[in-house]
C-alpha positions as CSV (number, residue, x, y, z in Angstrom):
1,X,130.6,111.7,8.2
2,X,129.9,108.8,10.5
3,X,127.2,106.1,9.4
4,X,125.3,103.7,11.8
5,X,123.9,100.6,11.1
6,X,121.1,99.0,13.3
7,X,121.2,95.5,14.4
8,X,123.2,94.6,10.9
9,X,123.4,90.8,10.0
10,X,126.1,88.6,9.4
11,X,125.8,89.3,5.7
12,X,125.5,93.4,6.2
13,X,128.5,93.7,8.7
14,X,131.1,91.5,6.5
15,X,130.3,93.6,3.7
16,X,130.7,96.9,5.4
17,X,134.6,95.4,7.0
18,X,135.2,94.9,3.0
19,X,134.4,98.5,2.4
20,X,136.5,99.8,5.2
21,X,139.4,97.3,5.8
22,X,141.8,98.3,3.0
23,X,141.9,101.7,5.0
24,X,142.8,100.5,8.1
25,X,146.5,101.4,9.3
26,X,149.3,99.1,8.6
27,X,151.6,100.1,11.3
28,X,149.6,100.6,13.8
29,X,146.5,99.0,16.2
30,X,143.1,101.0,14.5
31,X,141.9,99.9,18.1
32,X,144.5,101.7,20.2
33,X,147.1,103.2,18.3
34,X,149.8,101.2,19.5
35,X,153.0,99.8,16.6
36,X,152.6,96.7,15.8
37,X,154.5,94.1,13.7
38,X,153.8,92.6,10.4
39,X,153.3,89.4,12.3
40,X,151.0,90.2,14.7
41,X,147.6,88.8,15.2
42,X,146.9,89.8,18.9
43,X,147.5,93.5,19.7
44,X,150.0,93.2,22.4
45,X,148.0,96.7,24.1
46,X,144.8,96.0,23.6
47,X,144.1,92.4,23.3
48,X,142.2,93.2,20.3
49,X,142.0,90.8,16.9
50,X,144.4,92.0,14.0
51,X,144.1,89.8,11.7
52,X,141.7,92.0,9.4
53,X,141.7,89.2,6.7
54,X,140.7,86.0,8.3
55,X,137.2,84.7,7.4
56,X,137.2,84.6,11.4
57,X,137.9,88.2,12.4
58,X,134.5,89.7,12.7
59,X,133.6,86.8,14.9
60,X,136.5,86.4,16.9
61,X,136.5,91.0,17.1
62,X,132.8,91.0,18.5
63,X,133.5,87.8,21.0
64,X,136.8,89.9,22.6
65,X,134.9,93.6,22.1
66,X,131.6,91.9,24.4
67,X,134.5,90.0,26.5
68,X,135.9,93.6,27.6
69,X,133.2,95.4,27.8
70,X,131.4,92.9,30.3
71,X,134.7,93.1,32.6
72,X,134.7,96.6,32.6
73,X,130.8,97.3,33.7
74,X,131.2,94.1,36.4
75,X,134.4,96.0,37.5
76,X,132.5,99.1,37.5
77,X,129.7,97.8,39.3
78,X,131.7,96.7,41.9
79,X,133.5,99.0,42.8
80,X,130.7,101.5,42.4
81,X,129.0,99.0,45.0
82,X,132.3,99.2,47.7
83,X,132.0,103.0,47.5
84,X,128.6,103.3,48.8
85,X,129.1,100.5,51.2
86,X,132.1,102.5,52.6
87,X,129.6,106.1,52.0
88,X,126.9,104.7,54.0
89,X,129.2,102.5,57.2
90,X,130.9,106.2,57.5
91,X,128.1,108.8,57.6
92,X,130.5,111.3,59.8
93,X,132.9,111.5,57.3
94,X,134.4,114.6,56.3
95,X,134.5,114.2,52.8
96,X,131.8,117.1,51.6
97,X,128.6,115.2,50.2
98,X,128.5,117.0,46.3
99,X,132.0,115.6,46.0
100,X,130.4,111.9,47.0
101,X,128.2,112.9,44.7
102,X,129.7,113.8,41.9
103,X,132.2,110.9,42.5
104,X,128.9,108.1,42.8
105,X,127.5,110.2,39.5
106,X,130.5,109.0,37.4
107,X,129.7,106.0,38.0
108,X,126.5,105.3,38.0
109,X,126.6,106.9,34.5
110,X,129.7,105.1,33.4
111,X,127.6,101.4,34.4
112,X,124.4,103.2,32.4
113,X,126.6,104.2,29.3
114,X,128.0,100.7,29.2
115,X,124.9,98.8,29.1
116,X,123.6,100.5,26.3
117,X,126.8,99.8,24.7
118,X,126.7,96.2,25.2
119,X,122.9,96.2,24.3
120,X,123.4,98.1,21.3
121,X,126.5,96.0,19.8
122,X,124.0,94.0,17.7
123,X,125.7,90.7,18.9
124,X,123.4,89.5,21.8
125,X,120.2,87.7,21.2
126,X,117.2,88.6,23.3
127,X,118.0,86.0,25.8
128,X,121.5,86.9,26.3
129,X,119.9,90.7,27.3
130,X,117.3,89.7,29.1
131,X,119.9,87.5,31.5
132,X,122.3,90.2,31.4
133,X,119.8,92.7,32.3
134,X,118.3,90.1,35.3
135,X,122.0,90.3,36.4
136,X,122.8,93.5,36.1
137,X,119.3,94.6,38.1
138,X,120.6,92.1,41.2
139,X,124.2,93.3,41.4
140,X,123.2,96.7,42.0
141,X,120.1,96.0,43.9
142,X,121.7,96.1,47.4
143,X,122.6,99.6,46.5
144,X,119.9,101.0,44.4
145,X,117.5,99.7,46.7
146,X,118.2,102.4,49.4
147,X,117.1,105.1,47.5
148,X,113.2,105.6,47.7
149,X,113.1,107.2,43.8
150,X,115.6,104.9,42.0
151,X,114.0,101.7,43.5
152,X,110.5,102.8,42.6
153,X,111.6,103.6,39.0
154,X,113.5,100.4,38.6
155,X,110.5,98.3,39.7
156,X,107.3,100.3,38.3
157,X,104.8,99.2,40.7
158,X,102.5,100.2,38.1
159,X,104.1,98.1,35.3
160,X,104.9,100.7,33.3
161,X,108.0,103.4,33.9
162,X,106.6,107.3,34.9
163,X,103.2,106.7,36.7
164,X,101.5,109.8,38.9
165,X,103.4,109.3,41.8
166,X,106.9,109.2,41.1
167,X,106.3,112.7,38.6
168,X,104.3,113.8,41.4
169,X,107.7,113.3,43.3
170,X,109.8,114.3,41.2
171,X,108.5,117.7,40.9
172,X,108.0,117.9,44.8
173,X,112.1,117.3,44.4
174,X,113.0,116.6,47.6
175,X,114.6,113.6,48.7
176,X,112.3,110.7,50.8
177,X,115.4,108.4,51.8
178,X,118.7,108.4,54.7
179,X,122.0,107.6,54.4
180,X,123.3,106.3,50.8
181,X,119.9,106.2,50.0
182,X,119.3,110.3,50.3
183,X,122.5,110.6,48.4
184,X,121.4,108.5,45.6
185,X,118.2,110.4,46.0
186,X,119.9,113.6,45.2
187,X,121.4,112.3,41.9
188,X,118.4,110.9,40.8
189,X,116.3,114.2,41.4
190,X,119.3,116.3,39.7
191,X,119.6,114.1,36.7
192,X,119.0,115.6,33.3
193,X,115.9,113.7,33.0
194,X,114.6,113.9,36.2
195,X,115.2,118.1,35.4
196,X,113.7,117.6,32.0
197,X,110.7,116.3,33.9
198,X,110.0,119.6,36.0
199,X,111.2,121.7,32.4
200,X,108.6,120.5,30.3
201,X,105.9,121.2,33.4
202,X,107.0,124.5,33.6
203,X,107.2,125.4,30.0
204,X,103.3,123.8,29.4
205,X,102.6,126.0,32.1
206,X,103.5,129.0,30.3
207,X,102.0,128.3,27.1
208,X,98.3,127.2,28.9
209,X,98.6,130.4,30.9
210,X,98.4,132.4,27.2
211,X,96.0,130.2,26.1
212,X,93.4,130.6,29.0
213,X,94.9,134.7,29.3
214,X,93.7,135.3,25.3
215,X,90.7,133.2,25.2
216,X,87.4,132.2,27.5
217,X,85.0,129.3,27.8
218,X,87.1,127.5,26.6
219,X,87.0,123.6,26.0
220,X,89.7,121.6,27.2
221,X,91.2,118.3,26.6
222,X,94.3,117.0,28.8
223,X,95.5,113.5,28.0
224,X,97.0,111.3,30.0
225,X,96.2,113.9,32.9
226,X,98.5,112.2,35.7
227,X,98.2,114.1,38.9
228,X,97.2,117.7,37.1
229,X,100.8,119.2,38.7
230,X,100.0,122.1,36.0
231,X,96.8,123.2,37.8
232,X,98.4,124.9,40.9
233,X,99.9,127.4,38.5
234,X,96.7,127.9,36.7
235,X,94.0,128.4,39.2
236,X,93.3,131.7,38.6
237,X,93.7,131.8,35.3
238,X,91.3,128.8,34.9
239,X,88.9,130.6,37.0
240,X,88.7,133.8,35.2
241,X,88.9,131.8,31.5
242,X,86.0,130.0,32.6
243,X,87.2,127.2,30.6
244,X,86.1,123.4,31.3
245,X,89.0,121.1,31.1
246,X,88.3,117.1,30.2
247,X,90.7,115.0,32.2
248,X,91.8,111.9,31.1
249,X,93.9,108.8,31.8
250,X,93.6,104.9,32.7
251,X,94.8,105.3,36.5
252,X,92.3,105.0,39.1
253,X,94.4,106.6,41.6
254,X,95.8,109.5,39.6
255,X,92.4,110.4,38.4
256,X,91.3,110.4,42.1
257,X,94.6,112.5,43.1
258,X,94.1,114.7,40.2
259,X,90.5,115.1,42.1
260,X,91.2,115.8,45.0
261,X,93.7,118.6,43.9
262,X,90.7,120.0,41.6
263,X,88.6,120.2,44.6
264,X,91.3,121.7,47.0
265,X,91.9,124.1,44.2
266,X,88.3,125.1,44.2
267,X,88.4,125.0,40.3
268,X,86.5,121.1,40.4
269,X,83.2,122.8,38.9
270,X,85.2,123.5,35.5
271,X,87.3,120.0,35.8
272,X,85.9,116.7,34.9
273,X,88.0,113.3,35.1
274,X,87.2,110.8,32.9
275,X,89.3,106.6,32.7
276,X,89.8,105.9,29.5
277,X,93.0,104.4,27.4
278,X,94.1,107.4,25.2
279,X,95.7,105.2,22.8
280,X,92.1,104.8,21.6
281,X,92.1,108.2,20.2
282,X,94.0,106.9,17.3
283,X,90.5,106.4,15.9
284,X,89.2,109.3,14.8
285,X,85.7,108.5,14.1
286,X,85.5,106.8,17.9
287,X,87.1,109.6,19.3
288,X,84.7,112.1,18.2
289,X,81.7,110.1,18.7
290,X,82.7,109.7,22.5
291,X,84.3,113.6,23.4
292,X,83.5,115.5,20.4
293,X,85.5,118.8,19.3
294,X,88.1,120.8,21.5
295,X,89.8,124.2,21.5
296,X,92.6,123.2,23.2
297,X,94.2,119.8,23.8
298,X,97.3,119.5,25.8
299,X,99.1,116.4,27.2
300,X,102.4,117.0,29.0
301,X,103.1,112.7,30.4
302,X,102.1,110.5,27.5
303,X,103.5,110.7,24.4
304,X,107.6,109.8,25.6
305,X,106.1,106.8,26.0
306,X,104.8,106.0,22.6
307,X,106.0,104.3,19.1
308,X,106.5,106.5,16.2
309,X,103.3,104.9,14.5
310,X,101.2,105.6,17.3
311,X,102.4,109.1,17.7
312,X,101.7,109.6,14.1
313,X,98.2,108.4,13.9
314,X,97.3,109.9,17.2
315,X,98.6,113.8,16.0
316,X,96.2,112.9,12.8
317,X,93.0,111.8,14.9
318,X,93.4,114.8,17.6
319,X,94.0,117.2,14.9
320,X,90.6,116.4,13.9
321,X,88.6,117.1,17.3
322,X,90.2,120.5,17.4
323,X,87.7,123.6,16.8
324,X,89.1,126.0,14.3
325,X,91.8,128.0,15.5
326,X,92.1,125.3,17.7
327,X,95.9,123.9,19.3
328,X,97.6,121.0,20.0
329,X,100.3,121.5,22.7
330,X,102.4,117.6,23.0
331,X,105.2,118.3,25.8
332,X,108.4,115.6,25.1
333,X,111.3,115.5,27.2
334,X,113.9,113.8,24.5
335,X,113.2,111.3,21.9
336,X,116.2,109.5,22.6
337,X,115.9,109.2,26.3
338,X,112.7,107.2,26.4
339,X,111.9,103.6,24.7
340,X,108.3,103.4,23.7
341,X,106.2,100.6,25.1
342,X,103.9,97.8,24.1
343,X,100.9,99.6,24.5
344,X,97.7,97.2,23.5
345,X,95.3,99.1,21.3
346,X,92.1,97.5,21.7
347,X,92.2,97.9,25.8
């Protein structure tokens, strides 16, 4: 059984060495595995600390553990950096482009899986992060730059990750960029989120098509409506259901996408779009005042996005506006692949 502490203090980690300490090997580096003497303080291997009983060892462990850890991603991101360089000076090559790929994967993973190490240490303030993060960002830059979909959600023209657009793309999933940059491209659009994107579409689309199949007139809320993807899979059965479907979200220009798809679609007599910040359905008593009571309410975008608390209190407050027999359908891709965001609640 393993247990993880988050963020421990001074205090909580000395305490927890106490526990373990007396169990570490005697002959050997716990770090590496390599023999070591009686009389050594310095693994000879590693580098690491092994004096487990000076007053000084956690501090002097987490200064060489960060020390390593920040060679290895620089090191990483450089030579991740060469390699696309070399990729992108020698597009003729003969080296087939999925073993680039794959090859370019590793490492952009490998640089991903060690930031959230270092991040998640429990050693660096909030400055120290936020620098390391600015660094980080401009090191890779001239790389991630080429690539249409990683420098759009790296820089959230929108201020906030996942707007319309890039799902839009990223269900379109084709590449927009040349060179390096279409190869990057590629990994992006084949990464387990960027699938988990286009998974969750597809599996709200089979559950609404039972819904509007079993039922008709029915009343329809979708939150945080993005671009309405779901609706070119549902025409028809949106159309036969006669079911009116309440669209909302706080993007101008997704709502007047989502429009224009409605119209296209010829199902914009039974769609309405409506701006409005749906983290301000927490309130139950506001939000039925201002829509009222649904049989169905579905929101496949938002709710990665989101804190626990507000997650909570929203399930409570839509639970409330649904007719009897009513659902709730809440698509998530995974819990631990998205950080919630500051969303104001009074907006």
């Amino acid at each position: 059984m393993a247990v993880r502490f988050k963020s421990p203090d001074l205090k909580v980690k000395q305490a927890i060495f106490d526990t373990i300490k007396e169990h570490l090997p005697q002959s050997n580096c716990p770090f590496c595995g390599m023999l070591k003497t009686s009389k050594d303080n310095i693994c000879s291997s590693c580098g690491f600390p092994l004096d487990f009983y000076s007053p000084l060892f956690l501090e002097e462990f987490e200064k060489k553990l960060l020390k390593t850890k920040l060679e290895s991603i620089y090191s990483s991101i450089d030579q991740f950096v060469k390699k696309c360089d070399f990729v992108d000076n020698h597009k003729n090559q003969t080296v087939p482009n999925e073993m680039i790929m794959l090859d370019l994967e590793n490492d952009i993973y490998t640089i991903a899986n060690l930031c959230r190490e270092i991040e998640e240490l429990g050693i660096c303030d909030n400055d120290f992060l936020s620098k390391f993060k600015r660094d980080i960002f401009e090191k890779t830059d001239s790389v991630f730059s080429k690539s249409y979909f990683i420098n759009y959600a790296r820089k959230w023209p929108k201020g906030y990750p996942g707007d319309y657009k890039l799902l839009e793309l990223i269900y379109r999933n084709m590449p927009l960029s040349s060179g390096i940059g279409e190869i990057l491209d590629k990994i992006f659009l084949r990464a387990k989120l960027a699938e988990a994107v286009r998974g969750r579409l597809n599996t709200m689309i089979t559950l609404l098509k039972k819904e509007f199949t079993a039922r008709h007139d029915l009343k329809v809320l979708n939150i945080g409506c993005g671009s309405c993807r779901e609706f070119i899979e549902l025409t028809e059965e949106i159309k036969e259901s006669k079911a009116h479907i309440t669209c909302v979200d706080l993007d101008d220009e997704a709502l007047d996408f989502a429009a224009r798809r409605a119209s296209l679609l010829g199902i914009d007599n039974q769609v309405s779009f409506r701006k409005y910040n749906a983290i301000r359905m927490v309130k139950t008593e506001r939000i039925l005042k201002e829509f009222g009571k649904y049989d169905l309410i579905y929101s496949i975008g938002l709710f990665d996005y989101l804190s626990d608390e507000i997650v909570i209190s929203l399930f409570e407050s839509l639970y409330e506006i649904l007719n009897k027999q009513g659902k709730l359908i809440i698509a998530f891709k995974d819990a631990n692949a998205y950080r919630p965001q500051c969303v104001p609640l009074d907006c």
